[in-house]
N, C-alpha and C positions, 0 to 999 in steps of 0.2 A: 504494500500500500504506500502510495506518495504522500509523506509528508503527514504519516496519520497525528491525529490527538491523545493526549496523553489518555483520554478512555478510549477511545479508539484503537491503539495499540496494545491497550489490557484483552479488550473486545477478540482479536485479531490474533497474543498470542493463546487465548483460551480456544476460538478455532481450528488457529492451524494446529495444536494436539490433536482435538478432536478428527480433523480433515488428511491427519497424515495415516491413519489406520483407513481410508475408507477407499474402496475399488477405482481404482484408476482405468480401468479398461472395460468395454464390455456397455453392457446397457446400464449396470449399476454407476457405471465409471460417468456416464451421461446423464443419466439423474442427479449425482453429485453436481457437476460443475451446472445442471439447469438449478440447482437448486441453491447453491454460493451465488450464482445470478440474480433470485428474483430477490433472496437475503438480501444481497448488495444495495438492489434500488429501492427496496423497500427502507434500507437502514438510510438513503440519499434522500428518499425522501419524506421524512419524518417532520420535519417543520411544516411542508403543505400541506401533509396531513393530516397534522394536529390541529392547522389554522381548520382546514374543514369540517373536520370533527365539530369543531368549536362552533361554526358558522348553522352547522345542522341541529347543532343540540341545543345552541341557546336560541335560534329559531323559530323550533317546532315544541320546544319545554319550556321558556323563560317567558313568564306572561308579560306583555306587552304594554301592559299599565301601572308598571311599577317607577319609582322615583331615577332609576341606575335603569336607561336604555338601555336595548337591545346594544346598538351601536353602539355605543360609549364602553356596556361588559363587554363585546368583542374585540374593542381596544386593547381595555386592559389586558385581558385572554393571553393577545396576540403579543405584550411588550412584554406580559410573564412568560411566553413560551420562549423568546428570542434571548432574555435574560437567563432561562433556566438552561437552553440549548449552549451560551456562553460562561456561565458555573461548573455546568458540568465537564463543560471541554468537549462537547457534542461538536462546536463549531473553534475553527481555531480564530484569534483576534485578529490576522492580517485579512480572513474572511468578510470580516462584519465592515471593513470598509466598501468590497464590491456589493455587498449586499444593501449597505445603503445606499449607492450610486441606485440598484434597481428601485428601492424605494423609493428617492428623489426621483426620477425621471418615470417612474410609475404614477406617483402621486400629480406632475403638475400634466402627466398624460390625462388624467383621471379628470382634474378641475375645468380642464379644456374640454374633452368629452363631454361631462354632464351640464356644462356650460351650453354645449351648443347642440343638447337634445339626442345624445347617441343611446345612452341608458339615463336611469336615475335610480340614486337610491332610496333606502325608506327614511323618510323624515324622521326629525327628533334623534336628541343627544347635544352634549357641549363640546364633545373632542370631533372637533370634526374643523374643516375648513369650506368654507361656501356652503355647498351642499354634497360634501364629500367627505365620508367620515373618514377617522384615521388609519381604520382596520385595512382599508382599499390597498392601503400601501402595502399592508405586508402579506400583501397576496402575492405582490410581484417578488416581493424580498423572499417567499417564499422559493420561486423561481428561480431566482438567484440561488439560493441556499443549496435549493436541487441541482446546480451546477456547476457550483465548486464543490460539490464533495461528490457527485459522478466520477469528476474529473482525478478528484484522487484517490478513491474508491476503486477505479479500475485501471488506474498509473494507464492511462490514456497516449496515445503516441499515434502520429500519422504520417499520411505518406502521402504527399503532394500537396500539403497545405500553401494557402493562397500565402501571399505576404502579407504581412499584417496589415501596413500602409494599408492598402485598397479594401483589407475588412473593414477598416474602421472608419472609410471613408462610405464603403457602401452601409455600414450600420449610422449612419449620419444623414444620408439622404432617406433611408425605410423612416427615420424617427421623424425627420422633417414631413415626410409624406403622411402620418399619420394627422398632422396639424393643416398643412395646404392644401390636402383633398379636399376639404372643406369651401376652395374658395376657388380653388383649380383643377384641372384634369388629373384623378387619381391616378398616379406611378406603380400602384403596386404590381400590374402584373410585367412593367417593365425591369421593375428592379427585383422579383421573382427568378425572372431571366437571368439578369446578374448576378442574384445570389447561386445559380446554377452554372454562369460559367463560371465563378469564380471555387466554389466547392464543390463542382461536378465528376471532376476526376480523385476528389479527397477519398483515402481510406481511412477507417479509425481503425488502432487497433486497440482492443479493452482486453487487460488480463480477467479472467476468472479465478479458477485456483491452480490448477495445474495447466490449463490452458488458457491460446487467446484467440479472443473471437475478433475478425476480422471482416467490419462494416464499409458499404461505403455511407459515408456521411447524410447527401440529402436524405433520403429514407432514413434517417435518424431522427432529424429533424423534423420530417413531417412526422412522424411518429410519437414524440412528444407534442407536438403541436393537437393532435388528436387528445390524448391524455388529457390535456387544459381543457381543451374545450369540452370532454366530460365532467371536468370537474366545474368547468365554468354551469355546465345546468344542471348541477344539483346546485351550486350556488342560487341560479335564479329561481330554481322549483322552490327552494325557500323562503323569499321573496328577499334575500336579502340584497338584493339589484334588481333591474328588471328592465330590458329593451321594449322600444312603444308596441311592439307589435304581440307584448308579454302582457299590457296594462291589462286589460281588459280579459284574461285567462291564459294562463302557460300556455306553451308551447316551446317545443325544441328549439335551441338557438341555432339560428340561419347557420346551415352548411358554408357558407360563403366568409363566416367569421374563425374558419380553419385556415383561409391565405391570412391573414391577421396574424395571425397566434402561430403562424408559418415563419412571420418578417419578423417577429418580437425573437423568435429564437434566435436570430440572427445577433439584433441587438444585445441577446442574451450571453451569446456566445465571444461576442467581441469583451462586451466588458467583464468577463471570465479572466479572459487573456491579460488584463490589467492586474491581474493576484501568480497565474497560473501561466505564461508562455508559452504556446502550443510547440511539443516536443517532437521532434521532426526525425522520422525511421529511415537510416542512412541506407542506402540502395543495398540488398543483399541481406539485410538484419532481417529476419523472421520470414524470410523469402519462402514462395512453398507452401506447399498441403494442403490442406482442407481449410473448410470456414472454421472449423473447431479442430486446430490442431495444438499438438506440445507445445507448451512453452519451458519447461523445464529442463532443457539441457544447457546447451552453451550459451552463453551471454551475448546479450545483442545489444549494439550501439546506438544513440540514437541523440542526434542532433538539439540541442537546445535552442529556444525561439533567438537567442545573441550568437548562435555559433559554435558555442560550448560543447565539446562532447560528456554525455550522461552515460553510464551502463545501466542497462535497462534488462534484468532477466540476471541468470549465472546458476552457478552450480547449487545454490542453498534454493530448496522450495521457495517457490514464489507467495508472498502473501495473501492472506483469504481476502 
């Protein structure tokens, strides 16, 4: 694991005992590592998850005419989980600065938004700004959270990654377009296109436990992008947002709001890179095999976002 947390690493050596008796070959061998997978992102994503939990249970059980809003408990909820995720060492502290870049640039997404009629939320509460409470924010920060710790969760490395420069220019014009569609010809399915030349030919590679699974990138991305947008409607099924076309009785959030939650990964992913350097698999490093092949023999090299060379793998098991 990259760079784990000091419970993270308690977490991690308690697995890998466990992990090192268990079939490496075979169908059982394939259950393991399906199984150190879904552990993985379930443990990556635990702050979103708890935000949601939170969002469904004070909801649909916190009545509604008490002094302490809905909104205002889901505040607090959300500034106790982020506080309790950084006591315990769930999150490490150079994290909680990208996480709040997604908060800031979520939140004045949000004010903008509900400003100009895109959603709204439920009225009432004092922690809130306009007509935006403060919980909004650490939806995104949840986001965030699930992306710096994917990223070291699966000592993440790639193979043809764009230059940074042009991510960051293309996550600059998606976050612009978010604001100017409004007033101009919406860019998104031009700069869709861009996000696809620019990480079309990207592979990921994610260690598991004994092996590494070998992605290409966009279908990563829209894949997560899917994920949100389920959790974006159980959000609105609870009323705790709600698009015009929701005012008046549920219904599923527009398919159309999956390119959205497409470009936001993008932006997601750039401002990752400001904690985390995307780690570049030098030509011939893990070359070969299958989608799910060894990682556990010889050491492979792999280029640092400045240059640097990293070893990445070697003779000692690889981390759960």
């Amino acid at each position: 694991m990259l760079q784990p947390t000091r419970l993270e690493a308690r977490v991690d050596s308690h697995a890998r005992r466990l992990l090192a008796r268990a079939p490496s070959t075979g169908w059982r061998g394939v259950l393991v590592e399906v199984g150190v997978f879904l552990a993985k992102q379930a443990w990556a994503c635990i702050f979103g998850a708890a935000i949601l939990v939170a969002i469904v249970v004070v909801r649909t059980l916190y009545p509604a005419d008490l002094l302490l809003t809905r909104n205002d408990l889901l505040t607090l909820i959300a500034v106790a989980i982020q506080v309790v995720m950084l006591v315990t060492r769930l999150e490490a502290g150079r994290e909680l600065w990208v996480i709040m870049l997604f908060h800031v640039t979520g939140t004045v997404m949000e004010l903008f938004k509900t400003d100009a009629g895109s959603w709204q939320y439920d009225a009432g509460g004092v922690l809130r700004i306009a007509g935006v409470p403060l919980f909004s924010g650490f939806m995104y920060a949840a986001v965030g959270s699930y992306m710096v710790r994917v990223y070291r969760l699966f000592d993440l490395t790639f193979v043809r990654y764009p230059p940074v420069w042009a991510t960051i220019v293309a996550a600059a014009a998606i976050y612009a377009n978010f604001f100017t569609h409004h007033w101009f010809w919406d860019a998104r399915w031009v700069l869709t296109a861009l996000v696809v030349a620019l990480w079309g030919l990207t592979v990921m590679h994610a260690r598991v436990w004994r092996r590494t699974i070998r992605l290409p990138l966009i279908p990563v991305f829209a894949g997560v992008a899917v994920f949100i947008w389920i959790a974006e409607n159980i959000g609105t099924i609870t009323g705790a947002w709600l698009y015009p076309n929701q005012v008046d009785g549920w219904q599923l959030v527009s398919l159309s709001k999956l390119s959205s939650w497409f470009l936001l990964m993008i932006i997601s992913v750039v401002l990752v890179t400001v904690v985390y350097p995307p780690r570049r698999v030098t030509s011939g490093s893990r070359a070969g095999g299958s989608a799910l092949s060894s990682d556990s023999s010889a050491a492979a090299s792999a280029t640092v976002g400045d240059g640097r060379i990293a070893r990445v793998g070697g003779a000692e098991p690889p981390r759960a």
